[in-house]
SELO-453067 format. One record per atom (N, C-alpha, C, O): residue in three letters; residue number from 1; x, y, z. Coordinates in steps of 0.001 Angstrom, whole numbers, always signed. Layout:
GUMI / type / seq / east / north / up
GUMI / ALA / NUM / X / Y / Z .
...
This chain:
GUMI / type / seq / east / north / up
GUMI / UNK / 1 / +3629 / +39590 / +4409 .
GUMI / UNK / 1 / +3894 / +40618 / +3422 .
GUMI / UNK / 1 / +2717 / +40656 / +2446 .
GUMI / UNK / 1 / +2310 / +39703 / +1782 .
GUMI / UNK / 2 / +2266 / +41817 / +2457 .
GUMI / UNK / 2 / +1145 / +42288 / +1159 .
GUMI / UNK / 2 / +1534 / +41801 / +153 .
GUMI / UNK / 2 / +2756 / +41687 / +52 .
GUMI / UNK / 3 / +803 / +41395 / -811 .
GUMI / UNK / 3 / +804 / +41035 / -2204 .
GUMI / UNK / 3 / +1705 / +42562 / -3243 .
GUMI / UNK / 3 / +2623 / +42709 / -4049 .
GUMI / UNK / 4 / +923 / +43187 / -2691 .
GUMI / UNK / 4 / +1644 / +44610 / -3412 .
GUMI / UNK / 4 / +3152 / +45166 / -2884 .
GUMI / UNK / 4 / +3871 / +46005 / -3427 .
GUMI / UNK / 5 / +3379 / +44418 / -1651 .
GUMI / UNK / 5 / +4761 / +44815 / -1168 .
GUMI / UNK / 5 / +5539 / +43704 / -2061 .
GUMI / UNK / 5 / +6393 / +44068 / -2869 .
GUMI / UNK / 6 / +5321 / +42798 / -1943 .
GUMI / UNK / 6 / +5484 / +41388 / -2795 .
GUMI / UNK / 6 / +5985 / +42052 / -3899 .
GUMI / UNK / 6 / +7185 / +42324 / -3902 .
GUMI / UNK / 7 / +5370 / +42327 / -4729 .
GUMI / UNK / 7 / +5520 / +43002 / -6093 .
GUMI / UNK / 7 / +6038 / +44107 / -6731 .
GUMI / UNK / 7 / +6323 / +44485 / -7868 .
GUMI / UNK / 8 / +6061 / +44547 / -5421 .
GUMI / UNK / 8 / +7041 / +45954 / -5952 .
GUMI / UNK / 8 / +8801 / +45598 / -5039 .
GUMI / UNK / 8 / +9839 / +46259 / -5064 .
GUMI / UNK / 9 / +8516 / +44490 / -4434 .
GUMI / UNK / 9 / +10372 / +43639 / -3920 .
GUMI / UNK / 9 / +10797 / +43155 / -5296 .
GUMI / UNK / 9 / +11846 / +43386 / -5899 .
GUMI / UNK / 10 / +9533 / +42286 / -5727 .
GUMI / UNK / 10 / +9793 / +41701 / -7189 .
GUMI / UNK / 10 / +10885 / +42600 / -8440 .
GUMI / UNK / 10 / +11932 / +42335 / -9032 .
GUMI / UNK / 11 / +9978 / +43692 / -8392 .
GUMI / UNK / 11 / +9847 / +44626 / -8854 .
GUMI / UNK / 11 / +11632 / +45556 / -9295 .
GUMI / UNK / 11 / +12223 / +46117 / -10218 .
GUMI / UNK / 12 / +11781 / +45147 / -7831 .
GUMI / UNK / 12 / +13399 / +45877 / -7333 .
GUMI / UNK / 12 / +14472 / +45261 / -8057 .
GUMI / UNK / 12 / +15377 / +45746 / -8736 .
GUMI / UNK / 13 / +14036 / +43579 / -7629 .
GUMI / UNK / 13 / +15580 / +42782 / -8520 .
GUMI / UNK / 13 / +16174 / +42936 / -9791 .
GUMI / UNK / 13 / +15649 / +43242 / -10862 .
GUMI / UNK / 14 / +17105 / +42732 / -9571 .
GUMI / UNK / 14 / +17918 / +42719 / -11105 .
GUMI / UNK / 14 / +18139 / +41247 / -11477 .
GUMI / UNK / 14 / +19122 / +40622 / -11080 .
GUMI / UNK / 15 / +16987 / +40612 / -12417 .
GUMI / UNK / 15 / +17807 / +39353 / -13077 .
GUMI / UNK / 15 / +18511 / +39500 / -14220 .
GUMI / UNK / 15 / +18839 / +38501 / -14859 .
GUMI / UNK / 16 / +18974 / +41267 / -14802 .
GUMI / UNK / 16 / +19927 / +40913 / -15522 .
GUMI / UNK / 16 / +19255 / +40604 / -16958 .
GUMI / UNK / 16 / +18064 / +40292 / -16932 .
GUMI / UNK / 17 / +19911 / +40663 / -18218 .
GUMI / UNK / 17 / +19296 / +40450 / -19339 .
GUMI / UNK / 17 / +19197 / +38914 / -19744 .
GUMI / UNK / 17 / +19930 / +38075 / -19220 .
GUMI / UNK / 18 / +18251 / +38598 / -20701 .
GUMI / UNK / 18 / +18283 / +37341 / -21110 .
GUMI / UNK / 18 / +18942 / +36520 / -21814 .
GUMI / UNK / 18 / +18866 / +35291 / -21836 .
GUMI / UNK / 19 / +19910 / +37553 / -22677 .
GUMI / UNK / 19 / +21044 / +36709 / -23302 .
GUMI / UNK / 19 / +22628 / +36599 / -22501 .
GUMI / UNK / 19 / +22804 / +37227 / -21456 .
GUMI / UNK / 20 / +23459 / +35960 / -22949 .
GUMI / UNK / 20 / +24927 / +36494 / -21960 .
GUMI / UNK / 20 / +25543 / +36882 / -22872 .
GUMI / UNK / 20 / +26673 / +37011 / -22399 .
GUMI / UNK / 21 / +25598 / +37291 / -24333 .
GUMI / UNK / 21 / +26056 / +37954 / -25181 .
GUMI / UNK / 21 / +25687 / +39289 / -25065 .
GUMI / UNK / 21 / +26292 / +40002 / -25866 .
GUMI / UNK / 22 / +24749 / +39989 / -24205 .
GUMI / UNK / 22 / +24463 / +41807 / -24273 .
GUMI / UNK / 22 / +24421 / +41345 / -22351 .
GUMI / UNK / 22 / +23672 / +42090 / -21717 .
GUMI / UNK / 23 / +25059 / +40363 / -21595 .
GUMI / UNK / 23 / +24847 / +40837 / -19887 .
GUMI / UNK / 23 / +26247 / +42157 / -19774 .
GUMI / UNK / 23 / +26740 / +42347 / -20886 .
GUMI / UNK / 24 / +26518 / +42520 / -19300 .
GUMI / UNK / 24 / +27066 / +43489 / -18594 .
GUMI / UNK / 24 / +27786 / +42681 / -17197 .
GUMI / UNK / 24 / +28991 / +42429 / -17233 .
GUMI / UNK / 25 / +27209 / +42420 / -16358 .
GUMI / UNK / 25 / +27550 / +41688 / -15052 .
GUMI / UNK / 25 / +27245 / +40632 / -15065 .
GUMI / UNK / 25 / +26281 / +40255 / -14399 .
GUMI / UNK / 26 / +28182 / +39546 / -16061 .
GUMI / UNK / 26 / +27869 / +37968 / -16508 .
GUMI / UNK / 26 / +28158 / +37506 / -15245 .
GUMI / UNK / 26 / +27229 / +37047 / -14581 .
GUMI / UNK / 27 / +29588 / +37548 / -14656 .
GUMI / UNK / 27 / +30029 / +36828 / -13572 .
GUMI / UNK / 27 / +29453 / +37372 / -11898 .
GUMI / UNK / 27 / +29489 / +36745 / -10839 .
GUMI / UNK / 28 / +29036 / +38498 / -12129 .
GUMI / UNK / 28 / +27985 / +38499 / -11089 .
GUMI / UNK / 28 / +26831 / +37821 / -10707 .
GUMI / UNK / 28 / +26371 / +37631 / -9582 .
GUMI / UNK / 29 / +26470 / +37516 / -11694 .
GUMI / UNK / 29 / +25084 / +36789 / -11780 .
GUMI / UNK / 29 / +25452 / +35002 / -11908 .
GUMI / UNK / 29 / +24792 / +33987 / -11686 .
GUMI / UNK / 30 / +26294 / +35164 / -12192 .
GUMI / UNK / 30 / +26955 / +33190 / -12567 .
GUMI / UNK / 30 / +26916 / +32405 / -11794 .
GUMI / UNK / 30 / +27512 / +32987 / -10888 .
GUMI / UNK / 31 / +26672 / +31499 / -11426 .
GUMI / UNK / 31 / +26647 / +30526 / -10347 .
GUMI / UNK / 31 / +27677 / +29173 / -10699 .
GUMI / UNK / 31 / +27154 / +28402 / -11503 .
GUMI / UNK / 32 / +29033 / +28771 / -10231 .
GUMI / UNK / 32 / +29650 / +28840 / -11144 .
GUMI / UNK / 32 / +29423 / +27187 / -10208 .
GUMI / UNK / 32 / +29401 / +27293 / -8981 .
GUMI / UNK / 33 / +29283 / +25916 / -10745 .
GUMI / UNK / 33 / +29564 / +24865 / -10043 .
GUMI / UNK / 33 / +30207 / +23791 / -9853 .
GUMI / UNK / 33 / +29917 / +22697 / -9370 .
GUMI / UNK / 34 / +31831 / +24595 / -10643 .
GUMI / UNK / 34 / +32739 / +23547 / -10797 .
GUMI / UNK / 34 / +33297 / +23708 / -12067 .
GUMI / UNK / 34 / +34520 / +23612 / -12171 .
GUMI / UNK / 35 / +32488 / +23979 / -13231 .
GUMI / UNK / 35 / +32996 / +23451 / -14658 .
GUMI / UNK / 35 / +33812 / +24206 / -15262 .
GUMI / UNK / 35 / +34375 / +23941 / -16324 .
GUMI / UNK / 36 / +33935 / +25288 / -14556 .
GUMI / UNK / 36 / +34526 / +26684 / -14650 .
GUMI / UNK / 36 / +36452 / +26229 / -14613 .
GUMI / UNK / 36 / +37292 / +26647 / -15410 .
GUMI / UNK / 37 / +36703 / +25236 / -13377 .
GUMI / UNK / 37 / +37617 / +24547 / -12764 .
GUMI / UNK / 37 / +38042 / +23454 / -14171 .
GUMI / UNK / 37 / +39177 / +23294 / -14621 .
GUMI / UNK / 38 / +36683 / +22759 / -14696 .
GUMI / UNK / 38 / +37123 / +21543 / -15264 .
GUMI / UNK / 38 / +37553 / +22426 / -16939 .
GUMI / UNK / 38 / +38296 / +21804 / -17697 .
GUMI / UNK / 39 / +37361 / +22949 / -17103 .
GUMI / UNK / 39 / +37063 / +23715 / -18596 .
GUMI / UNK / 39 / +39045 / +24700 / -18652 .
GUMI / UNK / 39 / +39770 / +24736 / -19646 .
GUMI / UNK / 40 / +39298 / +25201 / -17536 .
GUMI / UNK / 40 / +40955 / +25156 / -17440 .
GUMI / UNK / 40 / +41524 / +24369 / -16677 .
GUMI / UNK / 40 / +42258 / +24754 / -15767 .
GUMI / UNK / 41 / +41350 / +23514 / -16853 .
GUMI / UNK / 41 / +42001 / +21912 / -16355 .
GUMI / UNK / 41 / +42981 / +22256 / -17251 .
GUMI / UNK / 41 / +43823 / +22986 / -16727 .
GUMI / UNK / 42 / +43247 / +21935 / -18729 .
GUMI / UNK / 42 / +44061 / +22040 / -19776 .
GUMI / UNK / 42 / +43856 / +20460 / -20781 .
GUMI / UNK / 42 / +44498 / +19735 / -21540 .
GUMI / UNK / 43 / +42577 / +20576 / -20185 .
GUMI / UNK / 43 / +42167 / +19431 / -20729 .
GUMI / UNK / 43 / +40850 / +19641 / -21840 .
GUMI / UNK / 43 / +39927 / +20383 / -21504 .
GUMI / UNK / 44 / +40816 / +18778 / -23493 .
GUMI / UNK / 44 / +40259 / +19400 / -24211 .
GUMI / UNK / 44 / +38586 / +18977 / -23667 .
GUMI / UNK / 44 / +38325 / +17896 / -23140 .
GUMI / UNK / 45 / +37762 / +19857 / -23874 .
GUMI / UNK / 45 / +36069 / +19683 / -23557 .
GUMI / UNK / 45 / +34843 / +20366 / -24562 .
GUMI / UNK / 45 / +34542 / +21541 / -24772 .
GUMI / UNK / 46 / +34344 / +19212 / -25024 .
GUMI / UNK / 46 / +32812 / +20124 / -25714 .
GUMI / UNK / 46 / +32027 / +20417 / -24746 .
GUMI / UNK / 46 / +31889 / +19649 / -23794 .
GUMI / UNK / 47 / +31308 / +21725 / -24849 .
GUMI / UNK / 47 / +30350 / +22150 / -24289 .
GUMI / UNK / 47 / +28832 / +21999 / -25633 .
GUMI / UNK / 47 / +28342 / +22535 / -26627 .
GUMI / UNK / 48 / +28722 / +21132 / -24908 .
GUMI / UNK / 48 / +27214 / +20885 / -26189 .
GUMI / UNK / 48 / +25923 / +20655 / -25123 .
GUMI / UNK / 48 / +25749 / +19796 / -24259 .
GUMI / UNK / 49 / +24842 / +22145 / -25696 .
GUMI / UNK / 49 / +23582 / +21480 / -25060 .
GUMI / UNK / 49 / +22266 / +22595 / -25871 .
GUMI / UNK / 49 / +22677 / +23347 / -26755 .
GUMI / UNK / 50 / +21301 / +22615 / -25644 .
GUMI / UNK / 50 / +20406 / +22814 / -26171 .
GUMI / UNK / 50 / +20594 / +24793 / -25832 .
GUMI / UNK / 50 / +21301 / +25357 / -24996 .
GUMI / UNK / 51 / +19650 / +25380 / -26863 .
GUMI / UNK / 51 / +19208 / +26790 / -26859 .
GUMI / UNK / 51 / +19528 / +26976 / -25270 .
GUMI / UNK / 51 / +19989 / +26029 / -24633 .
GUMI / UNK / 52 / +19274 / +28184 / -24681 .
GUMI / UNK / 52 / +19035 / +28687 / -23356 .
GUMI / UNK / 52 / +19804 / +28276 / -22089 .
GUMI / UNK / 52 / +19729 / +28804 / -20980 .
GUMI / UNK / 53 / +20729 / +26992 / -22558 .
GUMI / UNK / 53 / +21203 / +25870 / -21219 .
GUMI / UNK / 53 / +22492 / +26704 / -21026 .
GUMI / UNK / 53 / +23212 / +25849 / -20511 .
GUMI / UNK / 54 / +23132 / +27652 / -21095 .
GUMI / UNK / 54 / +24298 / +28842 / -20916 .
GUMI / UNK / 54 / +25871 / +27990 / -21438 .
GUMI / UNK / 54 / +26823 / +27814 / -20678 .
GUMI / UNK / 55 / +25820 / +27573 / -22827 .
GUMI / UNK / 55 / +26604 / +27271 / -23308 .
GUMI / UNK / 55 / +27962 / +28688 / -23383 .
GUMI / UNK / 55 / +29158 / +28688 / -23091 .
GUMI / UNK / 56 / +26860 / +29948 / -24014 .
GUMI / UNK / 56 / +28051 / +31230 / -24347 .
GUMI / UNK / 56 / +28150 / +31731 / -23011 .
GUMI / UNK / 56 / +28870 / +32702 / -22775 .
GUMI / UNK / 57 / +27536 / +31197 / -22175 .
GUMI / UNK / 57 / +28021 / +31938 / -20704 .
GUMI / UNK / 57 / +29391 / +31579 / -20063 .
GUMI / UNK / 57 / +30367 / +32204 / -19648 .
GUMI / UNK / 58 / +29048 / +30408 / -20164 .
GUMI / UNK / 58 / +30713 / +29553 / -20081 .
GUMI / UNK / 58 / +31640 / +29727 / -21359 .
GUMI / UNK / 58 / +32759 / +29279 / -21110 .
GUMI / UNK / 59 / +31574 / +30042 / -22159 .
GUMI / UNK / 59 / +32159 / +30323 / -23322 .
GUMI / UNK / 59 / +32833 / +31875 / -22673 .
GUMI / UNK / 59 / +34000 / +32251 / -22566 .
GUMI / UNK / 60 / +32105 / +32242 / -22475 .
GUMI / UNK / 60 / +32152 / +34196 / -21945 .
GUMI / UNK / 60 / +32912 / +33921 / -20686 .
GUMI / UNK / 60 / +33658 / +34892 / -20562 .
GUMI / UNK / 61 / +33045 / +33359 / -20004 .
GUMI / UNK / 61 / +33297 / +33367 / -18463 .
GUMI / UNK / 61 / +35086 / +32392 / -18840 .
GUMI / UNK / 61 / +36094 / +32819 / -18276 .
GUMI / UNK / 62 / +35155 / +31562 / -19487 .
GUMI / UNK / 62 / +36049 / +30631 / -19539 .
GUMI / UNK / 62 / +37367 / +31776 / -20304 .
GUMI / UNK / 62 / +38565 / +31850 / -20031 .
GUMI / UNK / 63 / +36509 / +32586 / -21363 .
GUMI / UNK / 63 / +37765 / +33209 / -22276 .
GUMI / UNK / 63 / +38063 / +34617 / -21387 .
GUMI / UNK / 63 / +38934 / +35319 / -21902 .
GUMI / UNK / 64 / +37503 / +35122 / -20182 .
GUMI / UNK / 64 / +37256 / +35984 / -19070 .
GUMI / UNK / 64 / +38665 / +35494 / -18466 .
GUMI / UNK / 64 / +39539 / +36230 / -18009 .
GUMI / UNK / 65 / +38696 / +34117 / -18560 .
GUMI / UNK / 65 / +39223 / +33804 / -16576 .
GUMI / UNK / 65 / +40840 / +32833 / -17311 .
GUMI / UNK / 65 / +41558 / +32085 / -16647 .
GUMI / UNK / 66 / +41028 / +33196 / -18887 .
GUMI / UNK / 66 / +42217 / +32747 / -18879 .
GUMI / UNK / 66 / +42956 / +34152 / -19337 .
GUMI / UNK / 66 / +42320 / +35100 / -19798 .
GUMI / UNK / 67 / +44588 / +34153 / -19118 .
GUMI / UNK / 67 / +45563 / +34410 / -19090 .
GUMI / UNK / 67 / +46634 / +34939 / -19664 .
GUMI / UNK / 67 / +47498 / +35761 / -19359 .
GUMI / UNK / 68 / +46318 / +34150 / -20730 .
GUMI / UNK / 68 / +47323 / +33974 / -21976 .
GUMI / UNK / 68 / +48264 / +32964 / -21394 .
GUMI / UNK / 68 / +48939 / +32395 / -22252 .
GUMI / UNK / 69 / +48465 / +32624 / -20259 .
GUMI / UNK / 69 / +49532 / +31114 / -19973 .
GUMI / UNK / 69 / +48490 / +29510 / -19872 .
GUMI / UNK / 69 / +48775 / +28315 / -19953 .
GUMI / UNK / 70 / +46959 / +30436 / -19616 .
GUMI / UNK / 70 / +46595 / +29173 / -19160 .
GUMI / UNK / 70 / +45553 / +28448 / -20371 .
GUMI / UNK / 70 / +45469 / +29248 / -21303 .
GUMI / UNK / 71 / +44881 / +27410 / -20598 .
GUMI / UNK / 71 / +44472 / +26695 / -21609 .
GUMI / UNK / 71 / +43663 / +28070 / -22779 .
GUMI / UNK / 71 / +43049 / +29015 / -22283 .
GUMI / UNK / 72 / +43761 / +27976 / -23649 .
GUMI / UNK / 72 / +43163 / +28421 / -25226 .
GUMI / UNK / 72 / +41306 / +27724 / -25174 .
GUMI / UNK / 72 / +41112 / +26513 / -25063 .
GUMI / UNK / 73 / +40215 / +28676 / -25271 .
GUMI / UNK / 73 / +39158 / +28852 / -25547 .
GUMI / UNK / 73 / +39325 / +28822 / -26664 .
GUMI / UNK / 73 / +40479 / +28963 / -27069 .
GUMI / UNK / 74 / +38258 / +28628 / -27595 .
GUMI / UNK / 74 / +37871 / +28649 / -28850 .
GUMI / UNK / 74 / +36560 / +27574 / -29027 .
GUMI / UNK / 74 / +36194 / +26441 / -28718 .
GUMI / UNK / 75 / +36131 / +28812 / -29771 .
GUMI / UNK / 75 / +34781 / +28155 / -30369 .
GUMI / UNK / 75 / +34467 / +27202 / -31910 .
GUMI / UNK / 75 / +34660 / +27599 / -33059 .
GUMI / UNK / 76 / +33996 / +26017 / -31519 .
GUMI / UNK / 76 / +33217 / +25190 / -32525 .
GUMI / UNK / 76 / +32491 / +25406 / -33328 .
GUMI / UNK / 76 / +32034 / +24267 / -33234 .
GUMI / UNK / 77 / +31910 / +25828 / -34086 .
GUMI / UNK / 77 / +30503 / +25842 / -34679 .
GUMI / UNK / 77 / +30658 / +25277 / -36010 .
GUMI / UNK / 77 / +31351 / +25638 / -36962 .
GUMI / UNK / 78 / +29451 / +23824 / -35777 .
GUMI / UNK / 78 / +29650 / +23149 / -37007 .
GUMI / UNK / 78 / +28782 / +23738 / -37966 .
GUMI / UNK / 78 / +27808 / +24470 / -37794 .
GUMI / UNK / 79 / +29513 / +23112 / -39431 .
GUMI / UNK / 79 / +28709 / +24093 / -40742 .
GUMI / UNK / 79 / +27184 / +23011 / -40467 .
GUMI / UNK / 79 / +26268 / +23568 / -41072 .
GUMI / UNK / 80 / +26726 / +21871 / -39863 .
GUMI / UNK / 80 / +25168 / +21761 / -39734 .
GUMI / UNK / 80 / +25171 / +20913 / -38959 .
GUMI / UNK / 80 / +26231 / +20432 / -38558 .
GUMI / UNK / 81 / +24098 / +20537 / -38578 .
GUMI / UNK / 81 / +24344 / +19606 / -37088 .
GUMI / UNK / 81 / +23246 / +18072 / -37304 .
GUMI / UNK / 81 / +22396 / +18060 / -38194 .
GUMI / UNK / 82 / +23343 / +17486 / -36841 .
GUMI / UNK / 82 / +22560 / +16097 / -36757 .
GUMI / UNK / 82 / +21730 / +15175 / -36540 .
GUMI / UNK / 82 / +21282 / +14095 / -36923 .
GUMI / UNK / 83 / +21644 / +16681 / -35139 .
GUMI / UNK / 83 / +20765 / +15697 / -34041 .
GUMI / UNK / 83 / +19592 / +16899 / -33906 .
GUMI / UNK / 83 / +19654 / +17951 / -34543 .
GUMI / UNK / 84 / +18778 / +16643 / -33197 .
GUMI / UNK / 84 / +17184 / +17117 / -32860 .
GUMI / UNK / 84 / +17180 / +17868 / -31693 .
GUMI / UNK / 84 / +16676 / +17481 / -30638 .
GUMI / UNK / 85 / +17889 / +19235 / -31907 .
GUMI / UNK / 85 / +18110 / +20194 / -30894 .
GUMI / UNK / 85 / +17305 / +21338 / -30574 .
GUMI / UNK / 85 / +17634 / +22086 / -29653 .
């Protein structure tokens, strides 16, 4: 394949926007590998990790995929934090 065919395939994909607060087709794009399962377990879980690591994606996807029978989402946000994030 040409470099220029290359680039205009490139060209074609949809990766979708960079935040998951403005995606449109979050769970299309999600690759989901389990935590999705552990997160309505009904069991309580922090999701803590750095900028970019798709904390609100699972946040977005978790309050998506309950019910109203099955475990309560809700978000944390401490008034300041501690550590070197």
């Amino acid at each position: 394949m040409s470099n220029d065919k290359t680039l205009q395939g490139l060209a074609a994909v949809d990766f979708g926007v960079l935040d998951a607060e403005s995606e449109k087709n979050l769970s299309g794009y999600f690759v989901d590998t389990g935590v999705l399962a552990k997160l309505a377990s009904g069991q309580k879980h922090f999701v803590i990790g750095r900028k970019g690591s798709g904390k609100t994606a699972l946040f977005r996807l978790a309050s998506i995929s309950t019910d109203g029978h099955g475990p309560t989402v809700r978000a944390v946000i401490p008034v300041s934090r501690h550590w070197n994030a």
